[in-house]
N, C-alpha and C positions, 0 to 999 in steps of 0.2 A: 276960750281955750284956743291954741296956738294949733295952726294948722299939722303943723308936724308931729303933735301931740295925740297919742294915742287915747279911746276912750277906757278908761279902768272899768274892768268889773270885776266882783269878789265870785268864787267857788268854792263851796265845800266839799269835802270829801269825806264819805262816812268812814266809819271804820267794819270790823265783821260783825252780822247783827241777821236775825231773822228776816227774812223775807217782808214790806208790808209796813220793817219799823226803820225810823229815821232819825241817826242820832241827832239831829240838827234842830227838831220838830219844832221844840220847845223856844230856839234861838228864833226864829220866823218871826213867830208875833211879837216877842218883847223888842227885836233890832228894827223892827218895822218903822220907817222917819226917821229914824236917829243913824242911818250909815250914808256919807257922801256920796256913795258906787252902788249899782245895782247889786240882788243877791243871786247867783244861780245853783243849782245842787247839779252837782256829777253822777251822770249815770249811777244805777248798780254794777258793780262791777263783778257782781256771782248770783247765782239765783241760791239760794241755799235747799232750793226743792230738786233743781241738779246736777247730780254730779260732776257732767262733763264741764262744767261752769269752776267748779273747783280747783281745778289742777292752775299748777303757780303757771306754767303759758299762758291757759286763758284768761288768769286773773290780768298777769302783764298785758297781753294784747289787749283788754279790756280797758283800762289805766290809761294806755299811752295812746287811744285815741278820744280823750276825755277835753282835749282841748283843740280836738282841729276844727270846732267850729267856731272859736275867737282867736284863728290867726292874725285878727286885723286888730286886738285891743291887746291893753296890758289887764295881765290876770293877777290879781293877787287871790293867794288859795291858803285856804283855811281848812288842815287835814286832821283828825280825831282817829289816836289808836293805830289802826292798819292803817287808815288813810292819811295818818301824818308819813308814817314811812311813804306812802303812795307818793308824797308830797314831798319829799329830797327827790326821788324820780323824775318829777314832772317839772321841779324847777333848775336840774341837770341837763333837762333836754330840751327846753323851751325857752329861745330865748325872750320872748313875751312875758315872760316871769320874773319879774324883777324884785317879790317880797312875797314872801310865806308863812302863816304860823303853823307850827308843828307842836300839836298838843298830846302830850301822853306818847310819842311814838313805840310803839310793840316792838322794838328791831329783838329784844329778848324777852321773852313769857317765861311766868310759871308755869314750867311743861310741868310738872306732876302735877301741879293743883288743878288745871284748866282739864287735863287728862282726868282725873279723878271725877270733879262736876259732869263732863261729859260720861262717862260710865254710869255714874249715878241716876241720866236721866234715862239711860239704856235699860239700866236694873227696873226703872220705877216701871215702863214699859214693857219688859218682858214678865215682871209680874200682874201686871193688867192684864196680860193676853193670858197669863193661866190663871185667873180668877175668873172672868168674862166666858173664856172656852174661845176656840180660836175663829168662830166664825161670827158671832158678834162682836169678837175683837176686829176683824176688817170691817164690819157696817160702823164702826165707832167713826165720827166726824173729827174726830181731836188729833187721831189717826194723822189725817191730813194734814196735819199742822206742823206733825214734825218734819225736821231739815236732816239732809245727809248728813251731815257732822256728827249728828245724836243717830246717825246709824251706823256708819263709818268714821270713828273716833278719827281711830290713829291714823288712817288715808288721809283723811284733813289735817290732821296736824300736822303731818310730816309735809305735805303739800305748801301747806303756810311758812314753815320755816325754812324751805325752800327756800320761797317768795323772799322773805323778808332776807336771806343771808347774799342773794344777788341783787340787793339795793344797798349794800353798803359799800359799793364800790361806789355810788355817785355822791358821795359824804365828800368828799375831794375834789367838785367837778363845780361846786359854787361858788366860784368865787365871783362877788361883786353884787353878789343877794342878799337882800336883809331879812332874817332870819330871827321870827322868836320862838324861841324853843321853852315849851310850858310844860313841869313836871312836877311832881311828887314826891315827899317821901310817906303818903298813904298809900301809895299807888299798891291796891294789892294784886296788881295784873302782873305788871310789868317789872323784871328785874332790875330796877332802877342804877344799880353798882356796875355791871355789865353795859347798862344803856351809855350811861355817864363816861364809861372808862373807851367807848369805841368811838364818841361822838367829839370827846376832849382829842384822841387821839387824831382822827380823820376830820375833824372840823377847824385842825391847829392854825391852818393858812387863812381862813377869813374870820379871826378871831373878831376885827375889828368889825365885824356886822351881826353879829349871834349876840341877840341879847338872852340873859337865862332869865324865864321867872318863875319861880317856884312856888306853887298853889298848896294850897291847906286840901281839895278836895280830893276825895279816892279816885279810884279809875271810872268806876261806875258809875261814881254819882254827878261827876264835872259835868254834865250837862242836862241833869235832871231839869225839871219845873222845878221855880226858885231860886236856882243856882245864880240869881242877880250879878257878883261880883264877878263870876267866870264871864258873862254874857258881854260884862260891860267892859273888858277885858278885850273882848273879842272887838267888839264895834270901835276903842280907841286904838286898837292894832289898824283896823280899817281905814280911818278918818285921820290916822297919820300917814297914811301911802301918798 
């Protein structure tokens, strides 16, 4: 390697998830030997146990110091869901970012359907506390498991779409990044017609580095155990940086 030559290393970035779980988990052991660049994971960037972690500042604050400890390498980042939006951000403002993929990015949700799931688990909860009776409803361990989201729907969502609506100004701020942008039409997260018509719009000026590739797999499932062909996806996005 050429002295002026920076060393590469790859980052992921999760997307919104439980406290504990990692969307990346299952990419670990299968890219294990098979990526040129080492792997590292970014921070959490929310605790989902609390709140004050929630709000779009502290998610932002949290994000934007996700890479000042490889000021001295080139970073290629690999972002899933929120964390692909996270990732036009990070490589808008880092000039060590010279290629990114963006899988699934959230910049639009199905608010009513994600709104509805999230109520749902509120329902299932508030009827366990009146079957139980409310005091061995708090000795309940499971208790603890839940995240402010499933207590404070609409505060988080409306927090999140914040987040996501003051990241599309850096959609125009990349030029000279190579960019693969990996999508759906399973995707039943993401409003893929909206995602498509903001990205064509604000991505016009480096059309020549935005490759699109389009996956058979849902929102959910893209990174399940298994998911072989996404994985291998991922590792020849790498091993061409």
């Amino acid at each position: 390697m050429e002295n002026n030559q920076k060393q590469k290393i790859v980052v992921l970035i999760h997307g919104f998830k439980k406290r504990g779980y990692d969307d990346f988990c299952n990419l670990y052991e299968y890219a294990e030997g098979k990526t040129k660049y080492p792997i590292k994971k970014a921070e959490d960037w929310y605790d989902n146990h609390d709140k004050s972690t929630l709000s779009w500042r502290s998610m932002k604050n949290k994000i934007d110091s996700f890479l000042d400890k490889y000021k001295d390498k080139e970073v290629i980042l690999i972002g899933y869901s929120m964390g692909a939006v996270a990732s036009f951000r990070l490589a808008a403002k880092n000039n060590n970012v010279k290629s990114f993929m963006a899988m699934y990015p959230a910049f639009y949700i199905n608010f009513k359907g994600w709104i509805k799931v999230l109520f749902k688990n509120v329902k299932k909860w508030r009827k366990m506390k009146k079957t139980l009776g409310k005091e061995r409803y708090k000795r309940m361990k499971m208790l603890k498991s839940r995240g402010v989201a499933e207590i404070y729907p609409i505060t988080i969502a409306l927090n999140i779409n914040i987040f996501r609506k003051k990241q599309i100004k850096y959609l125009s701020k990349l030029k000279g990044k190579n960019i693969l942008l990996v999508w759906s039409q399973n995707d039943e997260f993401t409003q893929n017609a909206k995602v498509k018509k903001i990205l064509d719009e604000k991505l016009d000026t480096i059309k020549n580095k935005l490759t699109l590739l389009e996956a058979n797999e849902s929102h959910f499932n893209a990174l399940n155990k298994g998911q072989y062909a996404m994985f291998d996806r991922i590792i020849t996005f790498i091993n061409a940086q």
